[in-house]
C-alpha positions in Angstrom: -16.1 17.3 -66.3 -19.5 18.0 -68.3 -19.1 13.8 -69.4 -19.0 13.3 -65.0 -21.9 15.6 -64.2 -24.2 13.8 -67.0 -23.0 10.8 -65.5 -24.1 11.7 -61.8 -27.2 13.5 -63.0 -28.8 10.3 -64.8 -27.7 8.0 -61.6 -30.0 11.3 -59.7 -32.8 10.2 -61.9 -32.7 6.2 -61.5 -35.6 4.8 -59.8 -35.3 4.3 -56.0 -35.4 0.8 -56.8 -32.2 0.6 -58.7 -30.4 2.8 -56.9 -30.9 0.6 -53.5 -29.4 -2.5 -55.4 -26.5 -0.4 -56.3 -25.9 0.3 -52.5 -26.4 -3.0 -51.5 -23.8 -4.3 -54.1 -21.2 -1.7 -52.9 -22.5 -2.3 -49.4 -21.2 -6.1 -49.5 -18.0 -4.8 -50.8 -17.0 -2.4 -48.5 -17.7 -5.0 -45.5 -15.5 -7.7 -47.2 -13.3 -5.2 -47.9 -13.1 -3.9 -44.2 -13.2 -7.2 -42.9 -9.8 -7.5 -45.6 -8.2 -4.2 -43.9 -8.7 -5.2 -40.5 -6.7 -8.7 -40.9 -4.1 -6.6 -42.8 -4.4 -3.5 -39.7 -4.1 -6.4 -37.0 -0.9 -8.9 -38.3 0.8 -5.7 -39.7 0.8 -7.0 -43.2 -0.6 -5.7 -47.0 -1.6 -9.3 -48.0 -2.8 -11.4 -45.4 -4.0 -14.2 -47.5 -2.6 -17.0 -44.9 -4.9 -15.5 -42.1 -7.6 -15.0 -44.2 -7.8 -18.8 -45.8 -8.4 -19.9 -42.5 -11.4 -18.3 -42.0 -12.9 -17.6 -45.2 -16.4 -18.2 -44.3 -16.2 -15.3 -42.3 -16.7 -13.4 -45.7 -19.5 -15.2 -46.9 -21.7 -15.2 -43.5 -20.8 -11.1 -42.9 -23.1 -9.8 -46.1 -25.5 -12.7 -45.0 -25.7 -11.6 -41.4 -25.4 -7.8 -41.5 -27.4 -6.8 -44.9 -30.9 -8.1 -43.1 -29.8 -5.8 -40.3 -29.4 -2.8 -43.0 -32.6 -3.3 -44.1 -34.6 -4.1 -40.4 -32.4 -0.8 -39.4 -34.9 1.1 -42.3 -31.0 2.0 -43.9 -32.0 1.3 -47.4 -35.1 3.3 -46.6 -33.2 6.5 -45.6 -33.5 8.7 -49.0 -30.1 9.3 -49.9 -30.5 13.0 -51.0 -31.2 13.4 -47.4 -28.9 11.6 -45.4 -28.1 12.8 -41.9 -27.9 12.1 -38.1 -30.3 9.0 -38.2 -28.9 7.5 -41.1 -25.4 7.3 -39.0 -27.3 5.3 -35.8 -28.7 3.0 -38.3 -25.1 1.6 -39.4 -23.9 2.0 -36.4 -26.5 -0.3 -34.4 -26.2 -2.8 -38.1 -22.4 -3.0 -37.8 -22.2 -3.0 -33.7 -25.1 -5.8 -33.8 -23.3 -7.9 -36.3 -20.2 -7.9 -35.0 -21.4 -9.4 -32.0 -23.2 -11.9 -33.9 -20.2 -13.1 -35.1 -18.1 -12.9 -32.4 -20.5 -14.9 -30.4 -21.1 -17.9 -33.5 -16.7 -17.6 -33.5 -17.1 -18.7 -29.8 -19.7 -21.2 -29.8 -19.1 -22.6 -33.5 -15.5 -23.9 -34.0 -11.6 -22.6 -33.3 -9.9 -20.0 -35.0 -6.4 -19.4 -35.2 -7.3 -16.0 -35.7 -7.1 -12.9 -32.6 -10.9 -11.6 -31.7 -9.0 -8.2 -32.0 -9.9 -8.3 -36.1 -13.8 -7.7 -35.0 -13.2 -4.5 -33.2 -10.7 -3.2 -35.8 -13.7 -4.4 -38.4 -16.4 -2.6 -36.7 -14.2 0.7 -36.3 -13.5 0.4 -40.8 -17.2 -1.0 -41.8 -18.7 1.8 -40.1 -16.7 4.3 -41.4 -16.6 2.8 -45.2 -20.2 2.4 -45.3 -21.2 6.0 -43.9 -18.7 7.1 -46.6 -20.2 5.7 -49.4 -22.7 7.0 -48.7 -21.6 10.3 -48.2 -19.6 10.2 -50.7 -22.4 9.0 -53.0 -24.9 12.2 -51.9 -22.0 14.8 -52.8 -21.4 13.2 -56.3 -24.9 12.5 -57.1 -26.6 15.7 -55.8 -23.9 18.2 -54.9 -21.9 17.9 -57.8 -24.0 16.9 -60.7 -26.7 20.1 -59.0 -24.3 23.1 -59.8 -24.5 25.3 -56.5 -25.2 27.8 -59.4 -28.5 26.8 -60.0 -29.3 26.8 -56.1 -30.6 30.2 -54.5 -27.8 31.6 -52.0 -29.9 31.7 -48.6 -28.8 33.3 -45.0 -31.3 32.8 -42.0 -31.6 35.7 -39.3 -32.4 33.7 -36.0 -30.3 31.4 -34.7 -32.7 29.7 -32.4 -34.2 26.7 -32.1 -36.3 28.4 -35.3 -33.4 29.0 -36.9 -31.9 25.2 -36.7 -35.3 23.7 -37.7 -35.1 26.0 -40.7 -31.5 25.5 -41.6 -31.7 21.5 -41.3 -34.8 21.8 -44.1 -32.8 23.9 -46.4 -29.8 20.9 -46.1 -32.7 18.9 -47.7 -34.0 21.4 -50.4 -32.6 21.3 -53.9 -33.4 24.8 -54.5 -31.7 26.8 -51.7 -28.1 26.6 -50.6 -28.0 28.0 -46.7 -24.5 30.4 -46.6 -24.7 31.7 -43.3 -26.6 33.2 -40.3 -27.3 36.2 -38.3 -28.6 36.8 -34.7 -28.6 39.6 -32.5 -27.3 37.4 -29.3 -23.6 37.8 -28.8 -23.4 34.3 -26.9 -24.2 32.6 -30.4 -21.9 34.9 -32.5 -18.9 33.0 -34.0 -20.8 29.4 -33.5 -21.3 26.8 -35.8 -24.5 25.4 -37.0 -25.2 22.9 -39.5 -21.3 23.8 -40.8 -22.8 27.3 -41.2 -21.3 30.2 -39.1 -23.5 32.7 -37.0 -22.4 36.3 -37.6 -23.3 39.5 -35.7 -26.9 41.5 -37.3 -23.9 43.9 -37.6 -22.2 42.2 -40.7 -25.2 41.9 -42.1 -24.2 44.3 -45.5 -20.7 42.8 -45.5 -21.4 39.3 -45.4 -24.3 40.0 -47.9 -22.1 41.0 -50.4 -19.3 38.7 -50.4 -21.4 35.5 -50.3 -24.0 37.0 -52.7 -26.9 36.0 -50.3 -30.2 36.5 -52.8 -32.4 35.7 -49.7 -32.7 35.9 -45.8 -35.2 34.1 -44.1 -36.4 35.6 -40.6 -36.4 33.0 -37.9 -37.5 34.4 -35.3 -41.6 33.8 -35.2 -41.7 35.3 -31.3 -39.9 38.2 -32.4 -42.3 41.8 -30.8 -43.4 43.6 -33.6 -41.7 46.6 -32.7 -38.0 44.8 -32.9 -39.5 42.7 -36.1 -40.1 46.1 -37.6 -36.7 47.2 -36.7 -35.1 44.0 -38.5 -37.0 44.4 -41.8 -36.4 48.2 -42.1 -32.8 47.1 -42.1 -33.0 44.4 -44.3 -35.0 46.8 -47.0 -31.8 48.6 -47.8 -30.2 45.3 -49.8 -31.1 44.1 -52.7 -32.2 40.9 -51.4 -35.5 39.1 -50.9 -36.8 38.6 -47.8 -39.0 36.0 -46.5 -40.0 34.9 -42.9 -41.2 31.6 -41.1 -44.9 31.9 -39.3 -44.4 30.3 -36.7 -42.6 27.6 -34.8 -45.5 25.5 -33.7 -45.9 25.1 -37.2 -42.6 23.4 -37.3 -42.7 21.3 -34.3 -45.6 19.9 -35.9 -44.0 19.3 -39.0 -46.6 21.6 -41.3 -43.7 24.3 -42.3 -40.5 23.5 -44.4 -38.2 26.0 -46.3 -41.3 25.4 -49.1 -44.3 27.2 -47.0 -42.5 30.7 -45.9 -43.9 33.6 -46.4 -42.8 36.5 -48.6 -42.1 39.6 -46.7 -44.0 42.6 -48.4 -43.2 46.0 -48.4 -46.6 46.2 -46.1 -44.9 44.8 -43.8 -42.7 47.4 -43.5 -45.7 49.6 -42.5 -47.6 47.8 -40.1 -47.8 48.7 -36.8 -48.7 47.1 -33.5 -52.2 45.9 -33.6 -54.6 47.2 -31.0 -57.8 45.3 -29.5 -61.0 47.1 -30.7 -64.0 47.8 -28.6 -66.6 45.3 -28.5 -69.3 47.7 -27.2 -68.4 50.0 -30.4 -68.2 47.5 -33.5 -71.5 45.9 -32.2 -73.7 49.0 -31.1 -75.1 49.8 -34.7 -74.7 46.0 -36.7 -75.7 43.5 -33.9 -79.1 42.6 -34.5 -79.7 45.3 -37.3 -80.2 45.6 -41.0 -77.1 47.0 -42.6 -77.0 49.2 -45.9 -72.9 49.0 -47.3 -72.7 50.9 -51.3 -69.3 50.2 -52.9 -69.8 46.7 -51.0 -67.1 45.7 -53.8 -64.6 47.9 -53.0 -61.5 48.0 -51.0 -62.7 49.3 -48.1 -66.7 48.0 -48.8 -66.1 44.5 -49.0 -63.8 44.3 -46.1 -66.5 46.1 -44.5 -68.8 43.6 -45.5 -66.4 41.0 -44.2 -66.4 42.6 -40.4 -70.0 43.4 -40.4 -70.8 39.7 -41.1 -68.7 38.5 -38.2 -70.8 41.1 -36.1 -73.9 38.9 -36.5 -76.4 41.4 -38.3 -79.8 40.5 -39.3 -79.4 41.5 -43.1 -76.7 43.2 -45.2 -77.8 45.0 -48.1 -74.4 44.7 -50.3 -75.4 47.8 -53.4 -72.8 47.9 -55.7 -72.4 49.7 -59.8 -69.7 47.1 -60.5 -71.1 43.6 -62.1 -68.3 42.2 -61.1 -67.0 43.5 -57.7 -70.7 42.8 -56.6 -70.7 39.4 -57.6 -67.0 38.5 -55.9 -68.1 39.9 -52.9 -71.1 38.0 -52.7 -69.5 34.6 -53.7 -67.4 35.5 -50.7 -70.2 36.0 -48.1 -71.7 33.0 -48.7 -69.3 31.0 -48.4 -69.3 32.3 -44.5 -71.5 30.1 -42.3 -74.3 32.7 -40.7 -77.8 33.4 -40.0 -77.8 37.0 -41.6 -79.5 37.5 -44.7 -77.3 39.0 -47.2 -79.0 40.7 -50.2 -76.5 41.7 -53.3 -77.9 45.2 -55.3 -76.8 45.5 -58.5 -77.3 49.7 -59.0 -75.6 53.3 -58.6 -76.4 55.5 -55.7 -77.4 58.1 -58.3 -80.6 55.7 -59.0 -83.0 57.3 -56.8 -85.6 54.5 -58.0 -83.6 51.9 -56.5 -82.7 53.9 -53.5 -86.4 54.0 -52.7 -87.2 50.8 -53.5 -84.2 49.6 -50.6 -85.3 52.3 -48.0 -88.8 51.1 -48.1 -88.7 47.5 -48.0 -85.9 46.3 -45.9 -86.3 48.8 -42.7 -82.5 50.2 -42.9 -80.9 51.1 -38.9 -77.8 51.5 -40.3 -75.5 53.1 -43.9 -71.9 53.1 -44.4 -71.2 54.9 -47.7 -68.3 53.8 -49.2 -69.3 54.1 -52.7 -67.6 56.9 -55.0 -64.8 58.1 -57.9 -61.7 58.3 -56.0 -59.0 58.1 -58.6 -57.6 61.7 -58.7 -56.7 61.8 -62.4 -59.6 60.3 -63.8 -62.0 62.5 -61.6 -59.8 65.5 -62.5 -60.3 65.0 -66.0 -64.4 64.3 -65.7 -65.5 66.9 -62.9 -69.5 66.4 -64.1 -69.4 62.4 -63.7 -67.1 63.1 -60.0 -69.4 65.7 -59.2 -72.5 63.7 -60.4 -71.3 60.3 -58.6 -69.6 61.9 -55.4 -72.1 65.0 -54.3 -75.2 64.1 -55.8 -75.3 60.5 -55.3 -74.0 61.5 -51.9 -77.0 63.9 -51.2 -79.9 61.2 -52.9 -78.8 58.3 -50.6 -78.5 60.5 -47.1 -81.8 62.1 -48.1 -83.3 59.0 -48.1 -81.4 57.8 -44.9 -83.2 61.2 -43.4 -86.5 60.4 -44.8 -86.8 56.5 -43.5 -85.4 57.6 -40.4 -82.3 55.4 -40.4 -80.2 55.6 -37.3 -76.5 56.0 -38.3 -75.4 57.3 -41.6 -71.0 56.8 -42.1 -69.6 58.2 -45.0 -66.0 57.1 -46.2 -64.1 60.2 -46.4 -60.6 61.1 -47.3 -57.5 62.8 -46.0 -57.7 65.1 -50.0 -60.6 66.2 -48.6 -58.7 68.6 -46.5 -57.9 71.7 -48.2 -58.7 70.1 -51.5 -55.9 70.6 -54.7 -58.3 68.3 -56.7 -61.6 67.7 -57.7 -62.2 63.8 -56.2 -61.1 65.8 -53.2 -63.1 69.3 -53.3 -66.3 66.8 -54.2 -65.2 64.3 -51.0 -65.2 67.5 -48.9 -68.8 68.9 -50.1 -69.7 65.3 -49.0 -69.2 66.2 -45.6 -70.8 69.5 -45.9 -74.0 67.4 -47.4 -74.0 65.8 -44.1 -73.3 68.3 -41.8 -76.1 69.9 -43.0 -78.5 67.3 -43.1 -77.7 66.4 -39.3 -78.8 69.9 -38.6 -82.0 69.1 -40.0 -84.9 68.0 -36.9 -87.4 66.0 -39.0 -85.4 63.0 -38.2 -83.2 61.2 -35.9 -80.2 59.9 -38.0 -77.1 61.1 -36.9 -74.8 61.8 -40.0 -71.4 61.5 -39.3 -67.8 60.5 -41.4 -64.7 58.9 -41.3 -62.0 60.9 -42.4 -58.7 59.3 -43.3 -55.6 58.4 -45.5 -54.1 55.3 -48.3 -55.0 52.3 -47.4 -53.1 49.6 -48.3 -53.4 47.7 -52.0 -56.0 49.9 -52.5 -57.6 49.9 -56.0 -55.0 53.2 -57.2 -53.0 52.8 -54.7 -49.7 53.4 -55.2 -48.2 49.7 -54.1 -50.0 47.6 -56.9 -48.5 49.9 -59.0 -45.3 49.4 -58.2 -45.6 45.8 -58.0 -46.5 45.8 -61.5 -44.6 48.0 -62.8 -41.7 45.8 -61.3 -43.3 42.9 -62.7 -42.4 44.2 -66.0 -39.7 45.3 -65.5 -40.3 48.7 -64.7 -39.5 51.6 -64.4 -40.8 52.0 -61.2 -43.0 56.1 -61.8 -42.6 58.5 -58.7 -44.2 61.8 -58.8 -42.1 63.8 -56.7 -39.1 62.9 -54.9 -40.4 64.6 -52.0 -43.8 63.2 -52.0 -45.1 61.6 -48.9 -48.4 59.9 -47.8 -50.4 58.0 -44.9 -50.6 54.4 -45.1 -52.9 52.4 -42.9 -54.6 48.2 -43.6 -57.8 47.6 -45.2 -58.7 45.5 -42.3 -57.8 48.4 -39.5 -59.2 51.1 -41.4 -62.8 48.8 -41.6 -62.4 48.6 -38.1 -61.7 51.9 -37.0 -64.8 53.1 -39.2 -66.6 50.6 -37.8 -65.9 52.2 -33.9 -66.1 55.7 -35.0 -69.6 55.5 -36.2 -70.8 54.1 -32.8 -69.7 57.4 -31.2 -71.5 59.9 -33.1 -73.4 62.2 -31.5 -74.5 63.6 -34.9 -72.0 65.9 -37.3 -69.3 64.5 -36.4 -66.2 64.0 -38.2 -63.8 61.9 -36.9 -60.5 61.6 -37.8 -58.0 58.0 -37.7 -54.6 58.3 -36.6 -53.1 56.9 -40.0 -49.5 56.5 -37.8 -46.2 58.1 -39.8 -45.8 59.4 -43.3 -44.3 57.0 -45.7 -42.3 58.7 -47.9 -42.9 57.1 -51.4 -39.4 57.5 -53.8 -38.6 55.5 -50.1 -41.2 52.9 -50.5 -40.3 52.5 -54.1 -36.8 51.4 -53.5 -37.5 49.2 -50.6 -40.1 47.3 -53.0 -37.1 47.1 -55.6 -34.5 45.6 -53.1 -37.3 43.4 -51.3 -38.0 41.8 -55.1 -34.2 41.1 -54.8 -33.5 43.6 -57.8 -30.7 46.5 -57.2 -31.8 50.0 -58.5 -30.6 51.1 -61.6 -27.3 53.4 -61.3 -26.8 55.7 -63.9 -23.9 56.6 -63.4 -22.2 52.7 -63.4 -25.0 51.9 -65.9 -25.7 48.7 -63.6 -28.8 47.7 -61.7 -32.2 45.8 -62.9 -35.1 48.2 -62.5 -35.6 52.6 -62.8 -36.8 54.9 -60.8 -38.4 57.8 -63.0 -40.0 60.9 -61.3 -43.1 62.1 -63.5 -43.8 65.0 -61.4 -47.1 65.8 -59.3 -50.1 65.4 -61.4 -53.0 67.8 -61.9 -54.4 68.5 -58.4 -51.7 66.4 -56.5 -50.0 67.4 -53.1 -46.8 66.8 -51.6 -47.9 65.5 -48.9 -52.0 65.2 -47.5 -53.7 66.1 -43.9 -56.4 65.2 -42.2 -57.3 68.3 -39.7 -58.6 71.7 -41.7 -58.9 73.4 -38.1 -56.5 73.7 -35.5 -57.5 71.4 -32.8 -58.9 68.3 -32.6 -60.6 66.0 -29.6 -59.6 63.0 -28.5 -62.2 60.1 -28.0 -62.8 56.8 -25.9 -60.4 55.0 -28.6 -56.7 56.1 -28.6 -56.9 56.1 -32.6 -59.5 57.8 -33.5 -60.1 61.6 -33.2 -62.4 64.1 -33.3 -62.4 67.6 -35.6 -64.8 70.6 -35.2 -65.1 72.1 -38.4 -66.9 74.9 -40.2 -70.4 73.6 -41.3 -72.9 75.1 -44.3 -76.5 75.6 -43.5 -78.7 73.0 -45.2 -80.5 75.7 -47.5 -77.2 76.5 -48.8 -76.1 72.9 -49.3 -79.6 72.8 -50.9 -78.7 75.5 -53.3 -75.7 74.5 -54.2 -77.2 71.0 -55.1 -79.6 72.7 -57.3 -76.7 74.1 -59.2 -74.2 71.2 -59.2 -77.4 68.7 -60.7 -78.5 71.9 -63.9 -74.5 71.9 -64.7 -73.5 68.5 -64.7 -77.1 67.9 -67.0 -75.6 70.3 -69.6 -72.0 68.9 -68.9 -70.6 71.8 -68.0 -67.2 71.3 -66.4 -66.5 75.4 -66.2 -69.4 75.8 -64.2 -69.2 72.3 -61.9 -65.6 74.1 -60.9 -67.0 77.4 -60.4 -69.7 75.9 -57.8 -67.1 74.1 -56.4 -64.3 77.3 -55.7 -67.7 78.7 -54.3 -68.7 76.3 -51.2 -65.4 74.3 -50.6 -63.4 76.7 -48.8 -59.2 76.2 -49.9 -60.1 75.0 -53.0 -59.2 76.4 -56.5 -59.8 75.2 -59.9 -57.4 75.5 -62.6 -60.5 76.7 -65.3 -61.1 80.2 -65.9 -64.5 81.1 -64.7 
């Protein structure tokens, strides 16, 4: 067996060339060989020699005659990995066209003794023997000698017109084998396509485990999001990979093949339906004006950057601590065709220098303060630098905002800001005090306001690049709390929404984004294990590929994290984005406090930066002994 699958493997690897001779040869067999079977089919005998040494010639001119047609018919063109449907017309119109040939030059040339029956009974074998060579030929070479072993077990959920595009490409890929698939329609449930049956979305588990399917393609690009959702959430619970096709135009025009799917992310799990922003909102404070963005190189800065380019500012001041986030940011940016003049800042917000330097010569109308330590362990561990970084830095830039009367001033806030456990989130909160404050100040006419809200996806610390790596290596896969749930929302919507809110400040305001449904993250963990197409390890059978291990909350972690301190909030002009009425500090207080936070965090004293903190940021607590 191993001496047969060498054998077929090496004729796989022949050069095209070659391997059309080799057809050609076994071509002119099989038609002298049909022409043979016909005479013996016709006069009822196994040797017909006596018929057939009447007209011999007839052997010699059939190759002659009906090999040219092979080749005008592109037949020795046809790839035979990839035989199919077209391959099949070509022999037939080759074999049909000389047949005639010869029955005509029989006619018009000389007498036979012999019945013009033979050519019809000829036509009927020759086709047949030459589409099974080369049938024949594809299963040995390809199927057989490529173990189905080595080829990835594929279902397809979709069984449209999608569906059959997809599964005809997967006939013709060497790396997938198609096993079955699934659609929702009971009209196409027990049909055949491309000798693959269609089963009820039902029998989804069952047939999943008994042809070991490792992947399911969704074909179904018009699919609403809602039902897509609906789909994937289902799929999440196997321990298979899931992938999905983008769209069927793409297909019709030949640009997508079973090579250029997608790979369905756990993200996708979370999404939700998109909603149109409002123009009049995203362009009110960017339009036309000169934009300051600190953390430019973050998550949620550089996508700000992104959007704020596309709303046709006049400058864009990207200021940035990070070398390198500043300088992948700004490799991006000007790459985008645009008039704006974008200026990259290599500084921290705690360099008051620079800060002035900015203010003074570029004419600011608009901030959005993105910049700060927002990892909770490592701010936990260094209250002076989050304190430092996060309230002070906080308070030098909006002072200056204040000073060269800028118009809007949006800070980034966060949902751990709310009844703070933890310092990143106690400092976050005193952020918003710093602001409240200073919009109650009259010198000037910049209205402070901020943007309170949850995760965002593939954050830097979030939770899913984690996992990803984590499952990368093998795992395990680290879960704080079984229980543990959080608020996911996209980098690009959360820009957005930040974007909108700003424009409707009034001044103080802190406005609030509907983050949609808590994700529940042991859950999220085990659908990125299953959508890897691993199987969580069992301890109890001792089987599965990757662990789950609980760690337990960390130092200043919650359950689960809100967004409202207060009891009621106000809707606004955009259905996802509210606003909170909160309890505000006066700005000699916030002064004060200031005072204190900047002569602790100069002697490093992390007893005393907590201590400040339990006094202003009401519902929070340190863990150090005053």
């Amino acid at each position: 067996m191993n001496y047969l699958k060498n054998l077929f493997t090496s004729l796989s690897n022949y050069n095209r060339r070659i391997k059309q001779l080799i057809l050609l040869i076994f071509d002119i067999i099989c038609l002298n060989v049909s022409l043979f079977l016909s005479y013996s089919l016709r006069f009822e005998i196994i040797w017909p020699i006596s018929y057939i040494s009447q007209d011999y010639w007839l052997f010699i001119v059939l190759p002659i005659i009906t090999i040219p047609l092979f080749v005008v018919t592109g037949l020795y063109r046809a790839v035979l990995e990839h035989i199919g449907i077209k391959t099949a017309i070509a022999v037939l119109k080759s074999i049909s066209l000389s047949t005639l040939i010869l029955s005509f030059m029989m006619m018009m040339g000389r007498e036979v003794s012999s019945p013009r029956s033979i050519f019809i009974i000829y036509g009927f074998i020759s086709t047949i023997f030459i589409l099974g060579l080369r049938y024949i030929a594809h299963f040995l070479i390809y199927s057989f000698s490529r173990s189905s072993n080595s080829r990835v077990t594929v279902a397809i959920f979709g069984a449209g017109k999608a569906g059959v595009m997809l599964a005809e490409s997967i006939q013709e890929s060497s790396k997938f084998i198609l096993c079955a698939m699934f659609d929702d329609d009971e009209n196409k449930h027990g049909t055949i396509i491309n000798s693959n049956p269609v089963f009820s979305s039902k029998k989804i588990e069952e047939t999943i485990s008994n042809l070991n399917i490792k992947i399911v393609l969704l074909a179904i690009p018009s699919l609403g999001k809602s039902h897509r959702l609906k789909i994937l959430n289902r799929l999440s619970k196997f321990p298979i990979r899931v992938m999905e096709l983008p769209s069927i135009e793409n297909i019709i025009d030949g640009e997508v093949t079973i090579e250029h799917i997608k790979e369905v992310q756990v993200e996708d799990l979370l999404g939700r339906a998109s909603m149109q922003p409002i123009d009049s909102l995203l362009n009110k404070n960017i339009k036309g004006k000169n934009v300051l963005v600190t953390g430019a190189g973050g998550s949620i800065g550089s996508e700000l950057c992104k959007q704020i380019l596309d709303l046709q500012p006049n400058l864009i001041i990207l200021y940035e601590q990070s070398e390198f986030n500043l300088y992948s940011i700004h490799s991006k940016l000007e790459g985008v065709e645009t008039n704006c003049k974008i200026i990259p800042v290599l500084a921290s917000i705690q360099n008051r220098y620079k800060l002035e330097a900015i203010f003074k010569n570029h004419e600011i109308d608009t901030v959005y303060h993105a910049a700060a330590y927002k990892h909770v362990p490592m701010v936990e561990s260094n209250p002076c630098d989050g304190v430092w970084n996060n309230i002070v830095g906080t308070y030098r830039l909006a002072n200056k905002a204040l000073e060269y009367k800028v118009e809007l001033f949006v800070l980034i806030s966060t949902d751990k800001a709310v009844r703070p456990t933890n310092v990143m989130g106690a400092t976050k909160r005193f952020s918003e005090l710093i602001l409240q404050g200073l919009n109650e100040a009259k010198e000037s006419s910049t209205k402070f306001t901020m943007v309170r809200f949850g995760n965002v996806l593939d954050s830097a610390g979030s939770v899913l690049p984690l996992f990803r790596n984590q499952i990368k290596s093998g795992g395990p896969l680290t879960v704080t709390h079984p229980e543990v749930i959080r608020y996911f929302m996209s980098i690009p919507e959360a820009s957005q929404l930040v974007i909108q809110a700003g424009a409707m400040s009034v001044g103080g305001d802190v406005f609030l984004l509907d983050m949609g449904n808590p994700v529940n993250i042991l859950d999220m963990a085990k659908k990125m294990i299953h959508l890897s197409g691993l199987e969580i390890f069992d301890k109890e059978t001792g089987t599965g590929d990757i662990k789950i291990k609980i760690t337990g909350l960390r130092p200043g972690e919650k359950l689960y994290e809100e967004l409202l301190i207060g009891e009621n909030s106000q809707a606004t002009e955009h259905p996802r984005i509210m606003k909170a009425h909160e309890e505000k500090l006066t700005l000699e207080t916030v002064s004060e406090a200031i005072t204190d936070f900047q002569d602790a965090c100069k002697k490093q004293d992390n007893e005393k930066v907590m201590s400040i903190l339990n006094k202003y940021v009401a519902g929070f607590k340190s863990n150090i002994n005053e």
